[in-house]
C-alpha positions as CSV (number, residue, x, y, z in Angstrom):
1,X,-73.1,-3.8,13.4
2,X,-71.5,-7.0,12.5
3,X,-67.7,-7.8,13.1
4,X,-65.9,-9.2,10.1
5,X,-62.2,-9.3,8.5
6,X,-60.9,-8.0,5.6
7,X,-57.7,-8.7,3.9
8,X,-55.1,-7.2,1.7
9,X,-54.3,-9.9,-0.7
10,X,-50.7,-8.7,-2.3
11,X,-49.1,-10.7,-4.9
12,X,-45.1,-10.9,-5.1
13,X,-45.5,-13.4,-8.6
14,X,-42.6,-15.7,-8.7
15,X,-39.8,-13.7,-7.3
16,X,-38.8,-11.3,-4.1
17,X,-36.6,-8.6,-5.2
18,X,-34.9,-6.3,-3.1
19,X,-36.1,-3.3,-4.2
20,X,-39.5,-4.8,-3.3
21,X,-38.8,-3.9,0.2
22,X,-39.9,0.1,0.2
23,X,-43.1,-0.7,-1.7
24,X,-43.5,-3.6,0.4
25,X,-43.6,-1.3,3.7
26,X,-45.8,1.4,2.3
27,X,-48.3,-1.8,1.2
28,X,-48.3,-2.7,4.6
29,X,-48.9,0.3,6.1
30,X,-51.6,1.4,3.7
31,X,-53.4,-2.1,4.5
32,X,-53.5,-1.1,8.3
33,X,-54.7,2.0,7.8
34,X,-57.1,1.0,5.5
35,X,-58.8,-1.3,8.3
36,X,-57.3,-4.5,6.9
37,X,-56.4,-6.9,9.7
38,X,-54.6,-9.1,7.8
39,X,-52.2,-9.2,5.4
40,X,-51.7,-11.9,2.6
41,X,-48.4,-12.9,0.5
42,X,-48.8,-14.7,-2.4
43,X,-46.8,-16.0,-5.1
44,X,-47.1,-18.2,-8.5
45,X,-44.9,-21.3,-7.6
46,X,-45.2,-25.2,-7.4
47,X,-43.4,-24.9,-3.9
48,X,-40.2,-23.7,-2.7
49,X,-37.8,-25.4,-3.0
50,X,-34.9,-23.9,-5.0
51,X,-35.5,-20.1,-3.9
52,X,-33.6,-20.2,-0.5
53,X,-33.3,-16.3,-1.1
54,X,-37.2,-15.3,-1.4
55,X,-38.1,-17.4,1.3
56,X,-35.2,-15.9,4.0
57,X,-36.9,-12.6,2.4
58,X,-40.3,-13.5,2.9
59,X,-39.7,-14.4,6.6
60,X,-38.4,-11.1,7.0
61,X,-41.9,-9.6,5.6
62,X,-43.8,-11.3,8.0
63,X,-41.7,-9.8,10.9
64,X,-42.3,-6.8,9.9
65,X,-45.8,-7.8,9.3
66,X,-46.3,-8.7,12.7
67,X,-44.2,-5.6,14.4
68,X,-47.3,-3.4,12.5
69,X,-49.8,-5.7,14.8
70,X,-51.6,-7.3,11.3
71,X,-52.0,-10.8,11.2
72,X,-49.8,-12.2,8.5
73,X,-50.9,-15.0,6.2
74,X,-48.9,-16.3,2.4
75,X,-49.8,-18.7,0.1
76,X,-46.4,-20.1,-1.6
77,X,-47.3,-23.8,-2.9
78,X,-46.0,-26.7,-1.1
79,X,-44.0,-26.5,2.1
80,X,-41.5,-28.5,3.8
81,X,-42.1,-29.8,7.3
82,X,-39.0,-27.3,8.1
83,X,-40.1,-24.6,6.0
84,X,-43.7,-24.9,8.1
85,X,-41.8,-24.4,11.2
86,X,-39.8,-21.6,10.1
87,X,-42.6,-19.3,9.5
88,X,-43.9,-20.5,12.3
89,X,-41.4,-19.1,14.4
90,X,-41.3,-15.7,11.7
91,X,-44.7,-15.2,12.9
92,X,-46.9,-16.2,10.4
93,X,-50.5,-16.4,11.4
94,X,-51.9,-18.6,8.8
95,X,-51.0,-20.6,5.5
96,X,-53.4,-21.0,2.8
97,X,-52.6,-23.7,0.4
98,X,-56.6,-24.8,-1.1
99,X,-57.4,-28.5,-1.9
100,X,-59.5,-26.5,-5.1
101,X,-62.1,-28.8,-5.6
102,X,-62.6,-32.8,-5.4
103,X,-60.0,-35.7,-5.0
104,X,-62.0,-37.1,-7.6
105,X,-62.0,-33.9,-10.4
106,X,-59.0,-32.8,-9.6
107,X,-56.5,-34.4,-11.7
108,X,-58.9,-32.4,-14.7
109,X,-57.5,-29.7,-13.6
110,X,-54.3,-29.6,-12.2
111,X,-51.1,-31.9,-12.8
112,X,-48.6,-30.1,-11.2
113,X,-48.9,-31.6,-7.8
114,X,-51.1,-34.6,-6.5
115,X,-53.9,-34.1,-4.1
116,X,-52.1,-35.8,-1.5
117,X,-49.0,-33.7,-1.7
118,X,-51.4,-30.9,-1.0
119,X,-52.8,-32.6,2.1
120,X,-49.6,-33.1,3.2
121,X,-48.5,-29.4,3.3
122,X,-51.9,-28.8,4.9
123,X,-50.4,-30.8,7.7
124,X,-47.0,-29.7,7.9
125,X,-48.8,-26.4,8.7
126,X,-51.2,-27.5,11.4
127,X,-48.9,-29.2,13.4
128,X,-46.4,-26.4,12.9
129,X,-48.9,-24.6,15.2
130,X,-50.0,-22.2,12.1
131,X,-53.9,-21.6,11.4
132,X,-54.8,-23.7,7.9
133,X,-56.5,-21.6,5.2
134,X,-57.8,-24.0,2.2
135,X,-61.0,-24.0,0.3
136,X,-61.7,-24.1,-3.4
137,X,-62.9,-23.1,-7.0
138,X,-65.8,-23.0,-8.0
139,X,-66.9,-22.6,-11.9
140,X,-64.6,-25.4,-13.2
141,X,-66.4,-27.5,-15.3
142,X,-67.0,-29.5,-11.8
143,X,-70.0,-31.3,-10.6
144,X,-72.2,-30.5,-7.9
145,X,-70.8,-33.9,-6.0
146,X,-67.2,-32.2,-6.7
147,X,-68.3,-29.0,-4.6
148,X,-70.0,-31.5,-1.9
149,X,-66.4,-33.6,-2.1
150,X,-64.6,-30.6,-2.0
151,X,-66.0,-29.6,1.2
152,X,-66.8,-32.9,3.0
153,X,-62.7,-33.3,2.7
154,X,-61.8,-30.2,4.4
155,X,-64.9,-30.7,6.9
156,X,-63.3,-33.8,7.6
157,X,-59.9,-32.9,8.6
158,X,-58.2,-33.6,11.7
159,X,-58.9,-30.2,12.6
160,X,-61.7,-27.7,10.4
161,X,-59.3,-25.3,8.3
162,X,-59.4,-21.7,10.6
163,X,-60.6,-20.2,7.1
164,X,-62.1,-21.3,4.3
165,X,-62.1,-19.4,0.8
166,X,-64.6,-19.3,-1.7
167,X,-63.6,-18.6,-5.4
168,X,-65.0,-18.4,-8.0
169,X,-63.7,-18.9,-11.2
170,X,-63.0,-16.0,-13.7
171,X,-62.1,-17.1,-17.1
172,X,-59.4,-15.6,-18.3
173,X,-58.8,-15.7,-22.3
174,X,-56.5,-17.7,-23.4
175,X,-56.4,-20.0,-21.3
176,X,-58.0,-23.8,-21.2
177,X,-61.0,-22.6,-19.0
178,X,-62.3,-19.2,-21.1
179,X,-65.1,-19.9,-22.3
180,X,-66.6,-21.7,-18.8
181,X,-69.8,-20.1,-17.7
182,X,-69.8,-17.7,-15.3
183,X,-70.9,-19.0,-12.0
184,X,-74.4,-17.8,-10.4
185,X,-74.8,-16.1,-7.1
186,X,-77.2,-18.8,-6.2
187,X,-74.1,-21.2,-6.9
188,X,-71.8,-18.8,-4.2
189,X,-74.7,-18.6,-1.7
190,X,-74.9,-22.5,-1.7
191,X,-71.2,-23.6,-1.2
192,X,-70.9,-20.3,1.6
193,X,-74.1,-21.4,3.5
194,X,-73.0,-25.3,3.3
195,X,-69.5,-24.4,4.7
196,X,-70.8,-22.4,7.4
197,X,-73.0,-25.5,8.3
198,X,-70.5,-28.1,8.2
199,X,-67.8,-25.8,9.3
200,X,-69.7,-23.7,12.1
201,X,-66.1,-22.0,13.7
202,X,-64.4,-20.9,10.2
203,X,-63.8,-17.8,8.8
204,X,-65.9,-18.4,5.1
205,X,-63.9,-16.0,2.8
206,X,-65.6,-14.9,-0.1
207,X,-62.6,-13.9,-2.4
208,X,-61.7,-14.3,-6.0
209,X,-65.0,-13.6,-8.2
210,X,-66.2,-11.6,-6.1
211,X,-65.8,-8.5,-8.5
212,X,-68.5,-9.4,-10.7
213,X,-71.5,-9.6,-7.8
214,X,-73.4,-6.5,-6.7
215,X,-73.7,-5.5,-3.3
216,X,-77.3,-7.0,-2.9
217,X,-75.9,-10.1,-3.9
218,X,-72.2,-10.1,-1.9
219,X,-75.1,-9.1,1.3
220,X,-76.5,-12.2,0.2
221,X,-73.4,-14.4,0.3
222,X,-73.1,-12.6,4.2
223,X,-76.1,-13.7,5.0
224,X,-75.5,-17.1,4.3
225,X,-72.5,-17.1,6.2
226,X,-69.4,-15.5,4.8
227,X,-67.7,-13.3,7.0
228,X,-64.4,-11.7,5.5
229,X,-63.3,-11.0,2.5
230,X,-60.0,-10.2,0.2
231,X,-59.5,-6.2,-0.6
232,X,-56.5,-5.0,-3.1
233,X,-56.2,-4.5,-6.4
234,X,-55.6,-7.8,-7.7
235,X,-56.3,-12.0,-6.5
236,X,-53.4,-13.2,-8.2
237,X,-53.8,-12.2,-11.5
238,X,-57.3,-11.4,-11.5
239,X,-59.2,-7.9,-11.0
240,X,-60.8,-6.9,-7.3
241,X,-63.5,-5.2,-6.0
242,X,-62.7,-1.1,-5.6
243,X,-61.2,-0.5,-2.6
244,X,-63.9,2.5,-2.1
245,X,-66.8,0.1,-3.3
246,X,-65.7,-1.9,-0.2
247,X,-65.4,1.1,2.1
248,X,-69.2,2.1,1.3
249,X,-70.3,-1.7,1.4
250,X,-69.4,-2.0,4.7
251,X,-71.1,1.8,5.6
252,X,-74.0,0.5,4.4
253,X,-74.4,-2.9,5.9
254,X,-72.8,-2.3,9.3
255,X,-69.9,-4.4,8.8
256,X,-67.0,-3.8,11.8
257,X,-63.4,-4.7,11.5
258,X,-62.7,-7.7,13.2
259,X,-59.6,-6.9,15.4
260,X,-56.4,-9.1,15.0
261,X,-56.6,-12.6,17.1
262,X,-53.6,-11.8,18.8
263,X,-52.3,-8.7,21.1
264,X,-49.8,-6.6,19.9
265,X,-46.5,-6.8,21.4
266,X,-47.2,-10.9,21.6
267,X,-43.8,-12.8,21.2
268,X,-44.2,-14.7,17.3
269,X,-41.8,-17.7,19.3
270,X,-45.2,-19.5,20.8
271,X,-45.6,-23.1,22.4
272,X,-47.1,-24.4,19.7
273,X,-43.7,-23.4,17.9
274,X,-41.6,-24.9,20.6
275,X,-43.8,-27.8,20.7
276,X,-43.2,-28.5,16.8
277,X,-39.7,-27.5,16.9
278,X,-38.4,-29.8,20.0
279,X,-40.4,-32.7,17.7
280,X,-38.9,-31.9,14.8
């Protein structure tokens, strides 16, 4: 039997309403007693600047996060050096903003925000004293020097990302990347087994994609290295693996919960939140 995490991924789109806040609970508590051992907020914006309200909100989920005794992670585009410190001091166990593939390919794909701006919010985070979740895309019209880029820049980090997720692209019709071929298993197993070399201590997430690989091949991609995935019904806006699927994946290849990386009942106000706070 092999220890491993598994998230909820829940997606609040671009706004926090209040009557989000009774669903929100029962979400919660159906990820814990589901086995899930942390629990991911995610939203659709650019960063947050602007939504004052959601964001007092969101601190308030991961409180109540926290109280429950899951780790507590959200993905909300760019952050302040503030805003870091502030969920810091919520609780927050990790932020995942992801560097999506090269410096150099980038700009192909996204024009929203520079690569830099996402480095930067990558190190508000760290030295806010919260865990740094980034990885990338795979599947995007990319060359295989973009997926080595991609992963010698967060290899080379001041500090290896705690996890590392590997997506892979779904193309959605409609939109500028539908008719991109779908990527290979092989393609997976290659970029999880390189960032478990390169990145020995992180958690390799295999996470978006994931709904169109067998069990075999998903065994495969654990084999290589990946050790946690995303459960829930949805990555974003994109369909997941079924939640009973999972349940009998893990029956069959001896996968254990891994249990939170912090005790329940620990204060969310840490030194590394004092630390960053007093420099601030």
């Amino acid at each position: 039997m092999h220890s491993f995490q598994t998230f909820l991924y829940f997606i609040c789109l671009a706004c926090v309403v209040p009557c989000f806040f009774l669903k929100g609970v029962i979400l919660f508590l159906q990820a814990k007693e589901a086995g899930s051992t942390r629990f991911c907020m995610g939203a659709a914006w650019r960063d947050t600047l602007g939504r004052k309200t959601n964001f007092n909100q969101i601190l308030e989920y991961v409180k109540d996060i926290r109280e429950m005794g899951m780790e507590v992670c959200c993905t909300l585009g760019m952050l302040e050096k503030q805003q870091a410190i502030e969920l810091k001091k919520a609780g927050l166990t990790a932020y995942n903003h992801n560097l999506d593939t090269s410096r150099e390919y980038y700009p192909n794909i996204i024009t929203t925000r520079t690569y830099d701006e996402r480095l930067e919010t990558l190190e508000f985070v760290r030295d806010a004293g919260i865990n740094v979740c980034s990885g990338g895309i795979i599947g995007l019209g990319e060359a295989e020097e973009d997926r080595v880029g991609l992963l010698h820049t967060l290899s080379t980090l001041p500090t290896h990302p705690e996890s590392v997720p590997i997506n892979a692209l779904i193309a959605v019709k409609g939109t500028p990347l539908e008719n991109q071929k779908p990527v290979e298993i092989w393609e997976m197993i290659r970029m999880i087994g390189t960032a478990r070399i390169i990145m020995p201590k992180a958690m390799v997430r295999l996470s978006a994609g994931r709904v169109r690989f067998s069990m075999p091949e998903q065994a495969l991609c654990f084999l290589a290295g990946a050790n946690s995935i995303f459960t829930g019904e949805k990555l974003l806006t994109t369909p997941n693996n079924d939640f009973d699927a999972d349940q009998l994946m893990f029956k069959v290849l001896g996968l254990l919960p891994k249990a939170p990386s912090f005790h329940e009942g620990e204060t969310n106000e840490t030194e590394d939140y004092k630390e960053a706070a007093s420099s601030s």
